[in-house]
MISETI-415158 format. One record per residue (C-alpha): x, y, z; residue in three letters. Coordinates in pm, whole numbers, padded with zeros to 5 digits, always signed. Example, Ala and Ser with C-alpha at 12.3 -4.5 7.8 and 13.67 -1.06 7.14 Angstrom:
<nodes>
+01230-00450+00780ALA+01367-00106+00714SER
</nodes>
This chain:
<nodes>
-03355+04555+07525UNK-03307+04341+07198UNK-03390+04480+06874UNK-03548+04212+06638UNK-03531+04229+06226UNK-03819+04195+06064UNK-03942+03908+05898UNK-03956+03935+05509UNK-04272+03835+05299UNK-04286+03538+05105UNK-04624+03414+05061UNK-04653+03566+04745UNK-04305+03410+04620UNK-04443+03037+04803UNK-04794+03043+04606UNK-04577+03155+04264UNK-04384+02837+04314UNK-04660+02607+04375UNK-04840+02707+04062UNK-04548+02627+03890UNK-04571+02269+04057UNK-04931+02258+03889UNK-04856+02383+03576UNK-04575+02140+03537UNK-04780+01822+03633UNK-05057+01939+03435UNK-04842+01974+03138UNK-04703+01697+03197UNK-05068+01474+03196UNK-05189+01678+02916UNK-04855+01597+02700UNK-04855+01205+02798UNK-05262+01178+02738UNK-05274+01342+02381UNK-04964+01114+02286UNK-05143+00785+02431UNK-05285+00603+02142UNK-04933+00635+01993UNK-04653+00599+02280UNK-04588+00348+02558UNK-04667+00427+02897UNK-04251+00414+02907UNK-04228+00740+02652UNK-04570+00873+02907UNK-04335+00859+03205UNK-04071+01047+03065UNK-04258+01369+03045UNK-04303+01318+03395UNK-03963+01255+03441UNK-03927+01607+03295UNK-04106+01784+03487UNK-03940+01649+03801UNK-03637+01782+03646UNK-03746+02122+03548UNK-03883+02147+03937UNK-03596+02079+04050UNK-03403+02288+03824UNK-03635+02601+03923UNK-03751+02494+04279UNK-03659+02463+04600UNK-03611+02098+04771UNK-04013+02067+04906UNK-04179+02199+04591UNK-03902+01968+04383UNK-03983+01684+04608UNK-04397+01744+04616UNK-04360+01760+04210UNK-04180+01477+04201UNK-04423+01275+04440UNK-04750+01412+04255UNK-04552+01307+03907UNK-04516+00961+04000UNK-04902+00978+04136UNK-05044+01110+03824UNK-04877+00815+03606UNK-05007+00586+03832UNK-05397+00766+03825UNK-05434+00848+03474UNK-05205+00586+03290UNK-05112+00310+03441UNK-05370+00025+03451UNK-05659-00026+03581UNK-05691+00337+03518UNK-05829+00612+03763UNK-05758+00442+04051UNK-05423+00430+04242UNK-05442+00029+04243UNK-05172-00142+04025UNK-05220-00446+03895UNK-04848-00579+03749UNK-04578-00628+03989UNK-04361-00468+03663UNK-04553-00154+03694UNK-04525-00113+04096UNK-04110-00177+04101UNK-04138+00120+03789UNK-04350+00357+03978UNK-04101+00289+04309UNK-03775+00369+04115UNK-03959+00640+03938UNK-04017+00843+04290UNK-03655+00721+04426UNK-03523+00832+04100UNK-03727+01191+04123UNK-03615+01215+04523UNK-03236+01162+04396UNK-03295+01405+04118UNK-03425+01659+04323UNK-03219+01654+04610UNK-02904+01683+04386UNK-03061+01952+04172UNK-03091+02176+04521UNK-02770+02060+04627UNK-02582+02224+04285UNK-02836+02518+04293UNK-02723+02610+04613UNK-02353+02559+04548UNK-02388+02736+04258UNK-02612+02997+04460UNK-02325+03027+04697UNK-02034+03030+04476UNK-02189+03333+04240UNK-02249+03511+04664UNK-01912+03451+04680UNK-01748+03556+04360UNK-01989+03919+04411UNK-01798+03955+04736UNK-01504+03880+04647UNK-01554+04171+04362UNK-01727+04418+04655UNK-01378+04413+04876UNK-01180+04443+04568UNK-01345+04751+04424UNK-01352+04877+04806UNK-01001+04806+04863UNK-00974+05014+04541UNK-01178+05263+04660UNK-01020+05324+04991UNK-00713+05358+04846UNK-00780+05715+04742UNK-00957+05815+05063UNK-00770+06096+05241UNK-01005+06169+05539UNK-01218+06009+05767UNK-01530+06134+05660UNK-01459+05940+05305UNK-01361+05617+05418UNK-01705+05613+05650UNK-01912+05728+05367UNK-01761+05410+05101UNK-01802+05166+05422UNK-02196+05265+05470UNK-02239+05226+05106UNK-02056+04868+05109UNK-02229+04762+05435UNK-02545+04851+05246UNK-02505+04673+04944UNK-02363+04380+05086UNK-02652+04355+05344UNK-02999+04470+05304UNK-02992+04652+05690UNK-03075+04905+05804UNK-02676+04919+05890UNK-02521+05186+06068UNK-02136+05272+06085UNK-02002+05507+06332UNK-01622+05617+06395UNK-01490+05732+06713UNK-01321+06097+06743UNK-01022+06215+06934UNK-01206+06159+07274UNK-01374+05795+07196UNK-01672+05942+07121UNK-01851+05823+06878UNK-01948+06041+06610UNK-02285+06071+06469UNK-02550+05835+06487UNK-02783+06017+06745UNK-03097+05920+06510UNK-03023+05521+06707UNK-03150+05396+07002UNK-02974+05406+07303UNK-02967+05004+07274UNK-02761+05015+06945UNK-02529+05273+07034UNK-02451+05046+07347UNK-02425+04762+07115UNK-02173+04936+06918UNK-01948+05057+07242UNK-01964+04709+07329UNK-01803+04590+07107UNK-01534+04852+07080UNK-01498+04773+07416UNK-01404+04399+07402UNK-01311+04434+07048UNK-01513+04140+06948UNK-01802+04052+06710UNK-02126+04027+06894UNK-02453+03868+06789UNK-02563+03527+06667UNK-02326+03286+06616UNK-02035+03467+06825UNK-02122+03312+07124UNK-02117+03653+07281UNK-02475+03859+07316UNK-02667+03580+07106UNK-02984+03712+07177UNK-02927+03999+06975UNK-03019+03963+06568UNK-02733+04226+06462UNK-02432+04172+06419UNK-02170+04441+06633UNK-01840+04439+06416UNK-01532+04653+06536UNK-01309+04869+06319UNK-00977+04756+06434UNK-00796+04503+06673UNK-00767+04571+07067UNK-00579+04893+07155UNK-00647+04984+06763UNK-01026+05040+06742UNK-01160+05321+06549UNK-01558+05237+06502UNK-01786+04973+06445UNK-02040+04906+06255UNK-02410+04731+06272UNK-02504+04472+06021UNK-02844+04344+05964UNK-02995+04055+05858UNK-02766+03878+06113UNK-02801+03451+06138UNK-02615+03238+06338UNK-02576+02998+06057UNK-02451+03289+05841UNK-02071+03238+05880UNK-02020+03339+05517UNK-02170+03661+05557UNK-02032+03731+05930UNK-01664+03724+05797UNK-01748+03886+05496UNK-01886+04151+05728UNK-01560+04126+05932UNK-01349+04124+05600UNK-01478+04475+05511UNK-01489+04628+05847UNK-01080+04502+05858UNK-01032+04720+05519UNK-01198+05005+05655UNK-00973+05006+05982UNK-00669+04938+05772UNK-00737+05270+05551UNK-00844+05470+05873UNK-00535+05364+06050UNK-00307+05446+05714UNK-00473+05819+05713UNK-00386+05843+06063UNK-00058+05754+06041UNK-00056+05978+05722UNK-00117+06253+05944UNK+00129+06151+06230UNK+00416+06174+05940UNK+00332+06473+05809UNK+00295+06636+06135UNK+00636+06478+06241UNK+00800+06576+05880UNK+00646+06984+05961UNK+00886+06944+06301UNK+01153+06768+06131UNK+01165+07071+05913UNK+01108+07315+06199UNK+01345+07186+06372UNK+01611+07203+06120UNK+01521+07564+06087UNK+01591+07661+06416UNK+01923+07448+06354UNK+02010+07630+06075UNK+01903+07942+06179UNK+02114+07898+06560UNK+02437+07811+06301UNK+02384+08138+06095UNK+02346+08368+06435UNK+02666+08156+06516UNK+02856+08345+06224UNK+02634+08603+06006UNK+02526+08741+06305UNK+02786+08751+06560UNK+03002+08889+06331UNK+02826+09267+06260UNK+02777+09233+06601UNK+03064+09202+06736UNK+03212+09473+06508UNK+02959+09688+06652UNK+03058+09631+07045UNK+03413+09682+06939UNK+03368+10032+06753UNK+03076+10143+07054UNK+03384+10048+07276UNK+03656+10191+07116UNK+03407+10517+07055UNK+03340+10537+07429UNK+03678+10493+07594UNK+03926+10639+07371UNK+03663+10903+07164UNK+03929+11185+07299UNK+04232+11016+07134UNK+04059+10953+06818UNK+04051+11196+06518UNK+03743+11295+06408UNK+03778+11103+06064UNK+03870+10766+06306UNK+03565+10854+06487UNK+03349+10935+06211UNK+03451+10610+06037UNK+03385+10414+06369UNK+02980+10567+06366UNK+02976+10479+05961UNK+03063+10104+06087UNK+02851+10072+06372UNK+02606+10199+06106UNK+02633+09988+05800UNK+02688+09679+06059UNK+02343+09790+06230UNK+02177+09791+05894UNK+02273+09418+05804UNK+02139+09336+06142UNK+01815+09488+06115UNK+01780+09286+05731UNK+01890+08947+05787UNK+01665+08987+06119UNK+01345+09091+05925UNK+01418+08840+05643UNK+01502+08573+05901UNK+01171+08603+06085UNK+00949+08664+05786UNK+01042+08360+05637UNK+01024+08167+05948UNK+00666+08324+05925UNK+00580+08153+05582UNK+00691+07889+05609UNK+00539+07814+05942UNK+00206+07826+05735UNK+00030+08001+06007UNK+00067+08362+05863UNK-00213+08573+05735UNK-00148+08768+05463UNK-00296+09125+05467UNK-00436+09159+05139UNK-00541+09450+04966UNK-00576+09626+04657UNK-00232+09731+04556UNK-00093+09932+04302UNK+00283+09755+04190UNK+00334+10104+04043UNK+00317+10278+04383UNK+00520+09937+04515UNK+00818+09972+04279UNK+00838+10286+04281UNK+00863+10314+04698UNK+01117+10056+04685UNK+01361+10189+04435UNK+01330+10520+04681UNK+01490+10342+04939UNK+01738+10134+04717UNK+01868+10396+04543UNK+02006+10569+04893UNK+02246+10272+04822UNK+02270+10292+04447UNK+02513+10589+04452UNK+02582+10475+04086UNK+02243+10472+03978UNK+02280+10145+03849UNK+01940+10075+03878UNK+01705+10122+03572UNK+01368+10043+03608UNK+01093+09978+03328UNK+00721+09942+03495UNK+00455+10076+03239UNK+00155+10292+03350UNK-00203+10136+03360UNK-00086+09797+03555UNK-00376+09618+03669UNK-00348+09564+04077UNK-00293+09328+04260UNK-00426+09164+04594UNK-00138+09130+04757UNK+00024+09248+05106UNK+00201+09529+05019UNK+00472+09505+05277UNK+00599+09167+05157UNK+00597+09230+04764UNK+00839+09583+04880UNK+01033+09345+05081UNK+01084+09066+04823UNK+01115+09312+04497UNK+01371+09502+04763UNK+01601+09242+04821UNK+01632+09084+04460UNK+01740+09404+04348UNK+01977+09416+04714UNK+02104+09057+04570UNK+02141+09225+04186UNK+02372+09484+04344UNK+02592+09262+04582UNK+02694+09076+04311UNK+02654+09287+04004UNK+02876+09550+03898UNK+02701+09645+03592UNK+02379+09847+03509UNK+02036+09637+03640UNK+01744+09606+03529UNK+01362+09634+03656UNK+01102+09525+03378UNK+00765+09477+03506UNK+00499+09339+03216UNK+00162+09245+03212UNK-00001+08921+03082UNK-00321+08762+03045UNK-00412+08702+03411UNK-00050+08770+03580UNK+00199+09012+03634UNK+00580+08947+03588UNK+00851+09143+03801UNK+01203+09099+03594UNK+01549+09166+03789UNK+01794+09129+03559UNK+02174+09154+03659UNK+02518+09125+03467UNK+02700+08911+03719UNK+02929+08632+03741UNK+02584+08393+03693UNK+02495+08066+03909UNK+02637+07756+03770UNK+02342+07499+03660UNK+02346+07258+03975UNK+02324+07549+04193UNK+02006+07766+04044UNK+01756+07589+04265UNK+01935+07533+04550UNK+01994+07872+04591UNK+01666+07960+04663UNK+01741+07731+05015UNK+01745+07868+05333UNK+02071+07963+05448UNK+02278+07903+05138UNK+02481+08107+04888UNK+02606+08109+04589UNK+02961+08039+04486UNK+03061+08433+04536UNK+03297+08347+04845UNK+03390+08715+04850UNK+03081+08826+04958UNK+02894+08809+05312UNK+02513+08723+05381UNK+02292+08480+05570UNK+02154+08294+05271UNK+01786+08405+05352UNK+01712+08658+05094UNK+01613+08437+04786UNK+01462+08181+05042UNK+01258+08485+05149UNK+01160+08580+04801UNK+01065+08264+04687UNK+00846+08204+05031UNK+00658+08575+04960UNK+00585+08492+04546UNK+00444+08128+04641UNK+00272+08283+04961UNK+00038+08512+04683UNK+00009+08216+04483UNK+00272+08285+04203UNK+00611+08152+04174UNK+00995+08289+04180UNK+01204+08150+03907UNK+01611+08188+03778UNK+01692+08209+03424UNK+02034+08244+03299UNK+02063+08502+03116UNK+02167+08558+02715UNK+02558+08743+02799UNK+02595+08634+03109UNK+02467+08758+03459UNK+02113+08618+03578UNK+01713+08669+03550UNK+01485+08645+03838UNK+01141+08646+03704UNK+00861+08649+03974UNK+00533+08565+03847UNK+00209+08726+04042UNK-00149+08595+03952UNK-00381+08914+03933UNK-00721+08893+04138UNK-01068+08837+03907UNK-01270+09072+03899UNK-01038+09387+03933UNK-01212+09701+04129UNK-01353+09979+03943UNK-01102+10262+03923UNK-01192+10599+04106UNK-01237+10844+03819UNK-01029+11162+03850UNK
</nodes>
């Protein structure tokens, strides 16, 4: 079945025109017969002359050409002798009247030639300025769904339509468009199919009046679209179709291959996790663990030979060496959970009070010195946050403060406007300038040579403060030693507090 455009109306525009035809003859006669006791029928043909001019200035070629005709008629009627009658009586005045109308043919056949030009030439120029601002357009499209809606809105200004532009999806389906026929939509596969234009003046389908445009080249195609009015004398406006349907598969191929880079960067980066993460097993792992084995075996086959201080510092090994197992695991696969940016945090409610206070609890079994002293004012506002993860971050800055800290630390939680601040503050040897960002890497340590660890716990830290939306930073700090300063965004609007 062939769909067929309909036909616009112009009578109304094709009886404007031919008054105008009128009015310019009669103004003409009127001008040249209230001037006739005073000019020469020379100066009376000039008006004439003008109106053929102005008609074909204004008018198409057949009104130009009539006016031009019924000019040269009405000089002969009305003023050139004998009067009222079409007869002419000089040979001078016939060869006049005769160049007259060739003169008013030539006139108006080069007036419509330069009106069209020019008609053509402003077309042009406006499409020229539609694919720019497009191209512009498209340049900040991210999805699909935006480069679709900018090409529906060119195809409809460009052409008056109704046009219809429809993408494929991940199964070469085509999306939308279930308000068409069935004869469009097979139209449009069509022409995915043989990735060709079809309609008039393609030499393929010619019966229909729509034009079938592709989005893409063969083995590339991503749409097509449906353009309407569609002639087969149209070239201009076919590749102008086919010039915008090209910048829309350029963009839609450039967000797809957006996509296919970040996806590949996201395995890149998983990949070199999994690297980095086999060469720390290789070393901070297998060490504790092999320390373990030897003391389990040294425990189980010569426990009778050993005194009970040997033994008792064998357990205390196996111990301690169990413990840094158990942390660098947790830390290891918590961070491999963040940044695998498929873990949901449990959010609740939480007091950082009740958080704190839990953590210091179990630091201070460590903190035989009591280095530790903590500042966290009463009345904190609380936070939405997964409970489990802030103890596990605050828990292993304040781990970090004490590897590499011999002097009294310091806790300081504060509140500000719409955030709270966790402080660990430590009077170590400090991190040298090149060195305070990358230590918050996976898998890499400071400059402390003398002291063992996988790298992960800052990593960790940093993954946990940016996973609640707030941010881990370093600061040196004023004596020496260093600042950690976690910043955590507090939840609008807070709950109401149970009264006592």
């Amino acid at each position: 079945m062939v769909d067929v455009a309909p036909v616009p109306e112009q009578g109304a525009h094709s009886v404007r025109s031919w008054a105008f035809v009128a009015l310019l003859l009669s103004a003409a006669t009127l001008g040249s017969a209230l001037l006739d006791p005073y000019v020469s029928l020379t100066s009376q043909a000039m008006f004439y002359v003008l109106a053929i001019v102005i008609a074909a200035y204004k008018l198409d070629w057949v009104q130009s050409a009539v006016c031009a005709v019924g000019a040269v008629t009405a000089l002969n009627f009305f003023f050139v002798p004998p009067r009222w009658t079409f007869d002419v009586e000089s040979r001078e005045h016939l060869v006049a009247l005769v160049v007259m109308l060739v003169l008013a043919l030539v006139i108006s056949h080069l007036a419509a030639g330069v009106r069209r030009e020019s008609r053509h030439a402003a077309l042009n120029a406006q499409r020229a300025r539609q694919l720019q601002a497009l191209a512009s357009s498209l340049a900040l499209a991210s999805t699909a769904e935006e480069v679709a809606a900018l090409g529906q809105g060119a195809l409809n200004a460009a052409f008056d339509g109704p046009n219809a532009l429809l993408l494929l999806d991940p199964a070469n389906a085509l999306q939308g468009g279930g308000e068409l026929p069935d004869e469009q939509r097979d139209g449009l596969r069509c022409c995915i199919n043989e990735c060709a234009v079809l309609g008039p003046g393609t030499g393929r389908w010619p019966g229909l009046n729509a034009w079938y445009l592709p989005l893409g080249d063969r083995g590339q195609v991503l749409g097509a679209a449906r353009v309407l009015p569609a002639r087969s004398d149209d070239n201009d406006g076919r590749e102008h179709a086919q010039a915008l349907c090209a910048l829309l598969a350029q963009t839609l191929w450039r967000i797809r291959l957006t996509a296919s880079m970040h996806a590949a960067q996201i395995e890149v980066q998983r990949q070199q996790l999994q690297s980095t993460f086999l060469a720390a097993v290789s070393h901070d792992l297998r060490t504790p663990l092999a320390t373990i084995v030897g003391a389990a075996s040294a425990l189980q086959t010569q426990r009778e030979k050993l005194s009970p201080a040997d033994q008792e510092r064998l357990l205390g090994s196996i111990a301690s060496e169990a413990a840094y197992l158990s942390t660098v695991t947790e830390n290891t696969l918590q961070l491999v959970r963040l940044t695998s940016q498929q873990m949901e945090l449990k959010r609740d409610w939480e007091s950082l009070e009740e958080i704190v206070g839990a953590v210091l609890a179990r630091v201070r079994q460590r903190d035989t010195g009591r280095r530790i002293k903590s500042r966290v004012p009463a009345g904190l506002p609380l936070l939405k946050a997964d409970p489990v993860l802030l103890a596990q971050m605050i828990g292993n800055l304040l781990d970090n403060a004490l590897q590499y800290s011999s002097a009294p630390i310091d806790l300081i939680v504060t509140a500000e406007a719409d955030a709270l601040t966790i402080s660990v503050k430590d009077r170590g040897p400090g991190i040298a300038p090149q060195e305070q960002e990358l230590i918050f890497e996976p898998y890499r340590r400071g400059d402390q040579s003398g002291q063992r660890g996988a790298g992960l716990g800052l990593a960790l830290c940093r993954a946990i403060a940016v996973a609640h939306g707030g941010s881990l930073t370093l600061r040196p700090r004023s004596g020496g030693g260093s600042c950690f300063v976690a910043t955590l965004p507090l939840a609008e609007p807070q709950p109401e507090k149970e009264l006592p």
